[in-house]
Every structure is written in structure tokens, then in C-alpha cells.
N, C-alpha and C positions, 0 to 999 in steps of 0.2 A: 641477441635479445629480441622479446619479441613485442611489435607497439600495439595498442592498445587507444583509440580516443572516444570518451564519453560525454555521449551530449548532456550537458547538465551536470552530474556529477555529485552537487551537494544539497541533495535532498534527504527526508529521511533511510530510503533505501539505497541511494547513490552514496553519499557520504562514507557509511561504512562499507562498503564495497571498494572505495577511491582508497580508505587506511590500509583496506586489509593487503588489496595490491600493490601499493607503496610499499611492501615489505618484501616483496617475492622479485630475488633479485633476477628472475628472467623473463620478469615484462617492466616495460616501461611507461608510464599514462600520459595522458597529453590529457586534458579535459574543454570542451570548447561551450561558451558560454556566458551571460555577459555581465559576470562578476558582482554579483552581489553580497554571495558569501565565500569568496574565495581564501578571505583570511583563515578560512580553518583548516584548507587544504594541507597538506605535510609537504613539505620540503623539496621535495623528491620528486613533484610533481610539475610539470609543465602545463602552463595556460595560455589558448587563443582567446583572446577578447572578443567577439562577436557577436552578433543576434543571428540566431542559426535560421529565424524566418527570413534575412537576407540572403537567397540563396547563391547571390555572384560574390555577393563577400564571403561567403563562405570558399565558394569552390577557389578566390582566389588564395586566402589562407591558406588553404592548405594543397595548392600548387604543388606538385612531384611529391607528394607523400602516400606510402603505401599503408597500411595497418593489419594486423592478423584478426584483431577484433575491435568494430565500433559498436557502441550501444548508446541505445538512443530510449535517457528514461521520462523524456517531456513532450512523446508524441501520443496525441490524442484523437484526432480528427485523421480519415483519408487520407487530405491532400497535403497535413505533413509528412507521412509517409513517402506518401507519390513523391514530393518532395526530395527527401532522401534516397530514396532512389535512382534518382536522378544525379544526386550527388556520389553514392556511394559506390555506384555499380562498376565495376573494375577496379577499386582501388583499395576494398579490403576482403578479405580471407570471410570474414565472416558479420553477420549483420546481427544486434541482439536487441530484440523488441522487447521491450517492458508493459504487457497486456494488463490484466487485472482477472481474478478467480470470481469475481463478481460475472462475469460473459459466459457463464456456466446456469442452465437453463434455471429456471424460479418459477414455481414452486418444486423445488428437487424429485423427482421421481425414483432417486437411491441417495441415501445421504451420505454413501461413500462413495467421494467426489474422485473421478481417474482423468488423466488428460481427453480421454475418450468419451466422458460427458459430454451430451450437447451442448452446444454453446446458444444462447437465445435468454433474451431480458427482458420483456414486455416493459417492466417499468421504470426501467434506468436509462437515458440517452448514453450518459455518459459508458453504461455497457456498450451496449449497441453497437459506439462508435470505435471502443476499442476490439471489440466483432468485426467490422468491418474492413480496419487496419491489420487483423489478422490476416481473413480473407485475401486483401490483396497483397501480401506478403510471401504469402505462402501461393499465391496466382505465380508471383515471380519466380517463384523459386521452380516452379512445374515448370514454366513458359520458358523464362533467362537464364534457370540457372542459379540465379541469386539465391548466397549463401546465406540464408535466413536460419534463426531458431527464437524462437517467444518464449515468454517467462511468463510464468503467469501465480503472481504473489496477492495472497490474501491482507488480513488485517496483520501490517508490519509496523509495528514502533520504538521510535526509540527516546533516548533519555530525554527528552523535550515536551514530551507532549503526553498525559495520561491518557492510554488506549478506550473510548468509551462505546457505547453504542448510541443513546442522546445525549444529545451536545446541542448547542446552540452554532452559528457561523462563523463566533470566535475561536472557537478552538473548543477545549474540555475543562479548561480551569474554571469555567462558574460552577460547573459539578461539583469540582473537587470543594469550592469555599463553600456550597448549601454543604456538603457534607462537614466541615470540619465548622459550619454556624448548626448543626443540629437540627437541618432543614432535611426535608422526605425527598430524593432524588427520582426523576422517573426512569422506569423499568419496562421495555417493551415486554409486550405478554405477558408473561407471570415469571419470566426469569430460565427458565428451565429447558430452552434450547439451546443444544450446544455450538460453541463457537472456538474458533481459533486462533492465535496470538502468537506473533512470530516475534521474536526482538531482532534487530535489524542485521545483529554481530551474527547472529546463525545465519540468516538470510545469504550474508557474505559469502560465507565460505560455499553454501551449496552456486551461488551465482559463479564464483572466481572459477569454481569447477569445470561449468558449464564451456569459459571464454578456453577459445582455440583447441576446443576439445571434439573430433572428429564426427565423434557418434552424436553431436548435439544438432550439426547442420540439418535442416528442413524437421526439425524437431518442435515441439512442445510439452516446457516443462512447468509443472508446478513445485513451488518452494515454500512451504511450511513447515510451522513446529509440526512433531508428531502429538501434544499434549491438546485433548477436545476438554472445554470447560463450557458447565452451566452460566450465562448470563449471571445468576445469584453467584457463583463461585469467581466470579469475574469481579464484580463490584465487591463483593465479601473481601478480598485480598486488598481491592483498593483501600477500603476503611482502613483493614487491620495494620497496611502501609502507614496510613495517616493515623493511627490511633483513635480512631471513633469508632461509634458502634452504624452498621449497615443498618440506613432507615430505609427499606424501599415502598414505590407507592407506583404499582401495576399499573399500567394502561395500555389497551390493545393496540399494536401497528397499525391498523387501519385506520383508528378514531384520530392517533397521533398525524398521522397520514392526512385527514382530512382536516385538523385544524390546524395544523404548521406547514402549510405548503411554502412557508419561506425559508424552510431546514430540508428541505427536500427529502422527507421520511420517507416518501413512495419510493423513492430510488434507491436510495441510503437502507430502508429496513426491511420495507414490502420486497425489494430486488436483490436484498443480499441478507443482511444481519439478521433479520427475524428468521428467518430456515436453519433449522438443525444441519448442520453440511459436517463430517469427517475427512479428512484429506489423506489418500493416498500415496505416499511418497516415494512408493517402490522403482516406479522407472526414473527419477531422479538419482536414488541411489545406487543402481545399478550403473548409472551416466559417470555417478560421483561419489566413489564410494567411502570419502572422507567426511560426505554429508552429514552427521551427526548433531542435530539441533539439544544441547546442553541446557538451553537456558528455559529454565519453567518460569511461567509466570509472577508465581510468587516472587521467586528472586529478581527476575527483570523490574516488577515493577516498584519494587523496593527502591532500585536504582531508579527508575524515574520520578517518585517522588521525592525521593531526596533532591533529584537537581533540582526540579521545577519550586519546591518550598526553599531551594538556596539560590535561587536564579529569579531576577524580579520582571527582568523581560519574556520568561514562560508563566506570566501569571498576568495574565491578557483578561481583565472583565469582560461581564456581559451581561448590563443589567437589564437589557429587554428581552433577555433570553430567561433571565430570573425572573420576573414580573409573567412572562408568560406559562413559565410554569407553575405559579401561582396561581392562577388563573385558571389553568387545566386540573390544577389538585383543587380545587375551590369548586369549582363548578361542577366538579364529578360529585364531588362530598356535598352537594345540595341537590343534585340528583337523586343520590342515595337515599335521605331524606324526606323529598317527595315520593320516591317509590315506596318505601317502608310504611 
């Protein structure tokens, strides 16, 4: 049987990756992490209690243990990496970085995004940094050896959390309640670039592919749906989820950008969500040819509104995020006014 241990594990994209391999009776998972949501792990699974920024408590956990594949989905900065490195090197088969398709250059220069895009973010750190955690991963793997391959997953969600484009720092449920009170939701640009939406159960399967799979080592993949949606056809599905009708009320990334610098639009839309991008998914299928992402939008997000309106701990306010978008629709609409 072959082992398997994931840093983290139960996030939205770890989580259904941790189910789907709990099923596959020839790996085994260990997940190492310090327990916060481990009650929803399956049965089946094996847990080290640790803070993995501990690095000698780490390396003493997990004393004489070999692995065919770790993956690590909570490394963000360098010198986590360097980190793991340090910890990983000789004792597994394979190393899996969890990157981000946001480190794919902005403003796109083809909006059919391939592994083979530049990578380059002017205005996301948090791109940048996982740029950099690339970069030396892939140093390793030229220089050591080290059995590296990166993932690099777009806008993934799942049943918990409505996928949006603004949102406030809470989460997305104040969207959702201006939407189902009758209130105008904002919509960067005018809605009509397209974008992409993975639910997390597809994500799986092409990841699960990926582990202890030959052709992945010193590799880079990306994992999306194949289905591209407008902005409007995005929030459009949300409504018709929730039974109201789609109020939207336009406002450009940049203007968003320059009065909510406490939402981080520049990075969040200027650097990723406001660019038309199409994802390429060939060399992934060719890697994993059971890759077949099933689930559209529509239906996925069905499922997530139903849990989130049956679930009272996914319905998180946010009423300075309300109040400010009041504010932003108010103030445009007395601009218009004076211009007129």
C-alpha cells in the first residue's frame, strides 16, 4: 500500500481530496496538522497533531517514516517551503505544491491560459509569493533531485462557501443576504468577462491522479473545470439558486480597487478575477486521463446554496462590508446626477 501525508488536509480543496483518497484501497493518508477541523476527516484516516511551523517537532513525528507522496496545501511564503525541504528530502517519492493560477502573468496576453504562461503578478503579493515558492522548488528539483510537481488550481469551491467575485473579508454570505433583501449587489466591470469555477469533488479526482503518478515529477499542472462563464452568468445562477431575480450594479475594478483597499481588490481583481482567462486542461489529461470535470456550475452551486441557507455557521455577516457597499452605490448614483 502506498503512504501518502498531507499538510493540512481539511481545507476547501484538501478536504475533498482527503474523501476521495480514503476510498482507494491502495494508499493510505496520514494528514499532519493541528487539528482544528479534524472531525470531518473519514475514519480511515490517520492524524499527527502538530504545527508543521515546528520544524523539529515535526521531523520528530514523523521519525523512520517513508511516504510515496506528501503534499503540502498551506505553504505560502519561501521559507515554508525551504522549510520542507529540509524536512522532506529523502523520505518521500514525491513532493506536491499547492500554487495558485492567479501567478499566471496579468493583464493576460492570451486568455488561453497553458502551464507554459508566464508566471508574473504586479499586483498580488500573495501571487508573487507563491512565484517564488515555485521557483525554488523546481531550483530543487534541477539542483537535488527533489521530486517536485505543482498544482496550480483556480477559483475552487465548495459546499460552504458561495464562489463570488466581491465579497467583503467575511466571506460571501453578505452577497448572498443583499441578494435575497432585494438590494443591488456589486459587479466588477460590466460583468462579461469570463471566468472559471471548479467544485472541489472534480478538483479531486484530477489531483488524486496526479499523486505517485511518474509523468507528474518536475511537472506543472493546472486543475480546472473545463466550463468558462460571464461574470453575469455567474451571479445569474446564484440568484436563480436563491430564487430572486439578479440585481447587478457595475462598478470598475480599478475604482473598487482604489476605495476598498481593505478587500484587497488590486490583488483579488486587478491580478486575477477581472481578466477574461480560459484554462487549458490538455496536459493534465493526458497526465490523468480519468480527469473529467462533470460538475457545471449550475448544479454545483445549487449544492452550495442549499447547505449554506441549511447551515447557520456558513452564514457569517458582514455589515461593514454592507454599509460600504451602500456607500459605493450611493455615491456613484450622485455622481451620475451631477454629471447629467
Amino acid at each position: 500500500m502506498k503512504e501518502a501525508l498531507f499538510i493540512g488536509g481539511t481545507g476547501t480543496i484538501s478536504m475533498a481530496i482527503t474523501r476521495l483518497l480514503a476510498t482507494k484501497s491502495d494508499w493510505h493518508l496520514t494528514v499532519l496538522n493541528r487539528g482544528s477541523r479534524n472531525a470531518n476527516l473519514p475514519e480511515n484516516v490517520d492524524v499527527i497533531s502538530v504545527d508543521v511551523s515546528d520544524e523539529e517537532a515535526v521531523k520528530k513525528a514523523l521519525a523512520g517514516k517513508k511516504f510515496d507522496s506528501v503534499c503540502d496545501f498551506i505553504g505560502f511564503v519561501p521559507e515554508q517551503l525551504e522549510r520542507d525541504y529540509r524536512i522532506f528530502k529523502g523520505i518521500t517519492k514525491q513532493f506536491m505544491y499547492i500554487s495558485s493560477a492567479s501567478a499566471y502573468g496579468k493583464p493576460v496576453k492570451n486568455p488561453v491560459i497553458t502551464e507554459g504562461t508566464a508566471l508574473a503578478n504586479k499586483y498580488w503579493e500573495y501571487s508573487r509569493n507563491k512565484i517564488k515558492c515555485e521557483r525554488f522548488l523546481m531550483d530543487m528539483y534541477e539542483q537535488e533531485d527533489f521530486p517536485v510537481t505543482i498544482v496550480r488550481p483556480s477559483h475552487t469551491y465548495d459546499e460552504r462557501s458561495v464562489p463570488l467575485g466581491v465579497h467583503g473579508s467575511k466571506g460571501s454570505y453578505q452577497v448572498i443576504k443583499r441578494m435575497l433583501e432585494g438590494k443591488p449587489v456589486i459587479i466588477h466591470g460590466d460583468g462579461t468577462s469570463l471566468w472559471t469555477m471548479t467544485f472541489n469533488e472534480d478538483f479531486a479526482v484530477g489531483f488524486v491522479g496526479l499523486m505517485g503518478n511518474p509523468h507528474a515529477i518536475g511537472e506543472s499542472f493546472q486543475i480546472t473545470n473545463d466550463e468558462s462563464l460571464t461574470w453575469n452568468q455567474i451571479y445569474d445562477c446564484v440568484a436563480d439558486a436563491l430564487g430572486v431575480e439578479y440585481t447587478p450594479y457595475y462598478v470598475s475594478s480599478r475604482f473598487l480597487s482604489d476605495v476598498g483597499p481593505q478587500y484587497d481588490f488590486e490583488g483579488g481583481l486587478l491580478g486575477d478575477k477581472a481578466n477574461t482567462v480560459i484554462f487549458d486542461n490538455t496536459k493534465l489529461k493526458n497526465a490523468v486521463p480519468e480527469y473529467k470535470p462533470s460538475i457545471h456550475f449550475e448544479d454545483g452551486i445549487r449544492r452550495v446554496v442549499e447547505y449554506v441557507l441549511s447551515h447557520k455557521e456558513c452564514q457569517v455577516e458582514d455589515p461593514e462590508f454592507d454599509a460600504w457597499c451602500d456607500k459605493v452605490i450611493d455615491t456613484l448614483e450622485e455622481a451620475k446626477k451631477k454629471f447629467c
